[in-house]
C-alpha positions, 0 to 999 in steps of 0.5 A: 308896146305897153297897153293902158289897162283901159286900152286893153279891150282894144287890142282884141279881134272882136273889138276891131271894125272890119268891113262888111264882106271881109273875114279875118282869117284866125291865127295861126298860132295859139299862145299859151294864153289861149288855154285859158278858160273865157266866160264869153260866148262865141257868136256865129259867124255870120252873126259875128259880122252882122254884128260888125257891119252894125257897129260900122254904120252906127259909128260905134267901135265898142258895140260888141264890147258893150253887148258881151257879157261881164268879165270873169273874175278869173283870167278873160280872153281879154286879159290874154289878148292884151298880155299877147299883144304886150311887147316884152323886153326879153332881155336888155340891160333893164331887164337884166338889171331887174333880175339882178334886183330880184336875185338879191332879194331870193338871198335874202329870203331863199338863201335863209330858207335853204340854211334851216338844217343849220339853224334847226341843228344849232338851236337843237343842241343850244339855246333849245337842248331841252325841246323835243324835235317837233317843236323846234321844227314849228319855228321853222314851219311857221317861218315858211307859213309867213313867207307864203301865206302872208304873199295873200295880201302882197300880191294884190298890193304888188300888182296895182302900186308896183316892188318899191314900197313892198321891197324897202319894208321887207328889206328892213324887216329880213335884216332887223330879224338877222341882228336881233336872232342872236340874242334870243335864248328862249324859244318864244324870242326865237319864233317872235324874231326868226319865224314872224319878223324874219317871215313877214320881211320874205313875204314882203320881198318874195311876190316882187322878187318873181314878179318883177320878172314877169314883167319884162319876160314871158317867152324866156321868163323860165330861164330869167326866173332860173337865173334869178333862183341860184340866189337860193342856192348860192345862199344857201352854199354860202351861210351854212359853209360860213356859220360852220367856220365863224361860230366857233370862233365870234359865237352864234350872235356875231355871226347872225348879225354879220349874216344881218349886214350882208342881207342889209348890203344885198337890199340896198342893191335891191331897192335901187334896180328894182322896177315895173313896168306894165301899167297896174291891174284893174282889180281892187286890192283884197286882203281875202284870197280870190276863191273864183279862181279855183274855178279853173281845174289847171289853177286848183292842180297846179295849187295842190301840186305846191302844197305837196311838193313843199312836204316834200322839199323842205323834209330833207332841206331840215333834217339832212344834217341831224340825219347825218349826225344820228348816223355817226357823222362828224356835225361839222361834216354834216354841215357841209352836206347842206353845202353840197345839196344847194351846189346841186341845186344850183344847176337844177334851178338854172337849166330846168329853167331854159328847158322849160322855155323850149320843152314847156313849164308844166312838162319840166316841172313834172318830170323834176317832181318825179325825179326827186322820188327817185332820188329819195328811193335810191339813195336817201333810202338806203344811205345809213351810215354810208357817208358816199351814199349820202353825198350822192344824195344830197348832191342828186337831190338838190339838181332834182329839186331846185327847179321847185321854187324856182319853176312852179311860178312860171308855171303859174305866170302861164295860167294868167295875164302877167298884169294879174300875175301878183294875184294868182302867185300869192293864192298858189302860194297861200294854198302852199303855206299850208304845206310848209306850215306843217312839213316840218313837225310833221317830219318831227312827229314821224321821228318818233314813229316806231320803237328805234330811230332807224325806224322813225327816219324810214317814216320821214323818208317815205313821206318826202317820197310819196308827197314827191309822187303827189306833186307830180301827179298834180302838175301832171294832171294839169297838163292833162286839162291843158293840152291832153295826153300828148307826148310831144304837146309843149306846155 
């Protein structure tokens, strides 16, 4: 059943009557909500049902209510009750349909993402020959930036009037950047359309995309958020393979802005499935981030966890094709190996996703961060000019590293009532901006590293590991604050 928001308090154990002499035994079970961190005192029993007697005589179902202390600014035990009390659909034609919404909308924003390593070696043979690798990659950088930074205002937008509004502008926006890009041939057009249009549109499609689904799941939202996620890698499987056989025939414009309807089809799906369903938060809308909510350890982990795993996703995602290239590659072959990361992505994104749901998010997702070192270590490392190795890479990779957009929002919706979600999404992804602000020229300058290239592409390729380890650690350490070093603990 779906609660009012000003019927929310209601719903909490404190907040009923119970006759004088009669306790209420506790729960057996424990939500994940209960991790959450609550401001408000516990009072003894015995005073707890004194307290409750009072109200009964006096009349007053709201006593205690009235008596606690000021909400936190953060998640409250009485978000996490009404989130608990919630029905959600968990499935059902609705609901399927809303993950359809959202799946279009990842293409629009994911499927564009996960081609970069196209764009980025198209523009660097092209319209920008003359550029060293540093500067085209901020076109890129900045693209992302705008993608996550710019959610700090989505958000908020999000949870209190609802997708629709936010999905039409955004849709338009991703297409008009799509049809417009092949007319650029100086840099400051290329950021103007590509990264700051192109970047406000997946702002403004990116927060809904996820968190419509929060709305109609919670036990199986890792495997609906999952399924929602291919949209990336089916996006990115298909604009790479196609700009590889169309641009040499209709040339780079003509083949952007057919790319430009496709996305125009894909919205218009989009604006007609998608919808909410729980009533909107009780926060006031904010354009600044909600600083109170660093003050859960968890949150600040798992915010420090998407900053470094974004340095490490994005470093191959960008450069896997000029490393090919620079290693005797056939270019057009190399496009295919970007094809090949997001198929193995594809699987990485579905089942760590239904893992999540049975073995926990947290867990799921720390073990995927570590395996993508390994997978750097052992095959990235020492690819070179081993066309098989890199393959295996980029194959290995993308299974290893496609539950990182994908999980690291679930993660996220376990920290919060789902009514808020919009609002701690957009701060995790905010605190991340950063890191895909710089990812890309980061790897750039680390190009340049040494007095051979081989030595530069070592450089990149122990940053993408060691951010990798980070990330881990991060995720693991709030899992740690959450439920401690148990092995067997599902969180």
């Amino acid at each position: 059943m779906t609660l009012a928001p000003n019927n929310a308090d209601d719903s909490c154990l404190i907040n009923q009557t119970v006759p004088a002499g009669v306790l209420r035994s506790p729960p057996e079970h424990l939500d994940e909500k209960s991790q959450l961190p609550s401001l408000h005192p516990k009072p003894k029993p015995n005073e707890d049902l004194k307290a409750r007697d009072d109200e009964a005589r006096a009349g007053n179902p709201h006593g205690v209510e009235n008596a606690a202390a000021p909400p936190s600014s953060s998640s409250s035990s009485e978000a996490g009750d009404a989130d608990e009390e919630d029905d959600f659909p968990e499935g059902g034609l609705q609901a399927w349909l809303v993950v359809a919404a959202s799946f279009c909308c990842m293409v629009s924003v994911y499927g564009i993402i996960n081609s970069t390593a196209v764009f980025e070696s198209y523009f660097s043979t092209h319209q920008l020959a003359g550029y060293d690798a540093s500067a085209i990659g901020w076109i890129f950088s900045l693209y992302l930036f705008n993608v996550f930074f710019l959610g700090i205002q989505v958000g908020p937008v999000f949870d209190r009037y609802g997708p629709r509004w936010l999905v039409a502008i955004g849709s338009l926006l991703v297409v008009a950047s799509q049809l417009l890009l092949g007319l650029c041939d100086k840099y400051w057009q290329i950021i103007l359309t590509y990264s700051v249009l192109g970047g406000l549109g997946g702002a403004l499609l990116n927060i809904p995309a996820y968190g419509v689904i929060a709305h109609f799941f919670k036990r199986r939202r890792g495997f609906a958020t999952g399924v929602a996620a291919t949209a990336g890698s089916i996006g990115g499987i298909v604009f790479p393979v196609y700009l590889q056989a169309v641009i040499p025939k209709l040339g780079f414009a003509w083949s952007t802005r057919i790319i430009g309807f496709m996305l125009l089809f894909l919205s218009v799906v989009a604006n007609l499935l998608v919808r909410s369903r729980l009533p909107p938060s009780r926060h006031p809308v904010s354009v600044l981030p909600d600083w109170s909510l660093f003050r859960d350890l968890k949150f600040s982990f798992c915010c420090a966890g998407v900053w470094f795993m974004e340095w490490g996703l994005f470093t191959p995602l960008s450069y896997i094709v000029s490393y090919a290239a620079a290693h005797g590659q056939d270019p057009n072959n190399a496009y295919t190996l970007l094809a090949l990361l997001n198929a193995g992505s594809f699987l990485g994104r579905f089942l760590p996703g239904l893992l999540a749901d049975r073995w926990g998010r947290f867990n799921v997702i720390t073990l995927t961060n570590a395996l993508c070192v390994v997978m750097v270590l052992a095959f990235w490392l020492p690819a070179g000019d081993s066309r098989a190795l890199l393959i295996a890479f980029t194959v290995m990779f993308g299974f290893a590293s496609g539950s990182n957009l994908g999980l690291f929002p679930v993660c996220i919706g376990q920290l919060c009532d789902a009514r808020d979600y919009g609002r701690f999404f957009s701060t995790a992804m905010m605190v991340g901006s950063f890191g895909t602000l710089t990812s890309v020229p980061i790897a750039g300058a680390l190009l340049e590293v040494g007095d051979t290239p081989e030595q530069g592409w070592l450089a990149v390729i122990l940053f993408t590991a060691l951010s990798y380890a980070i990330a881990s650690s991060c995720f693991l350490g709030a899992r740690v604050l959450a439920v401690s070093w148990g092995v067997k603990e599902v969180y």
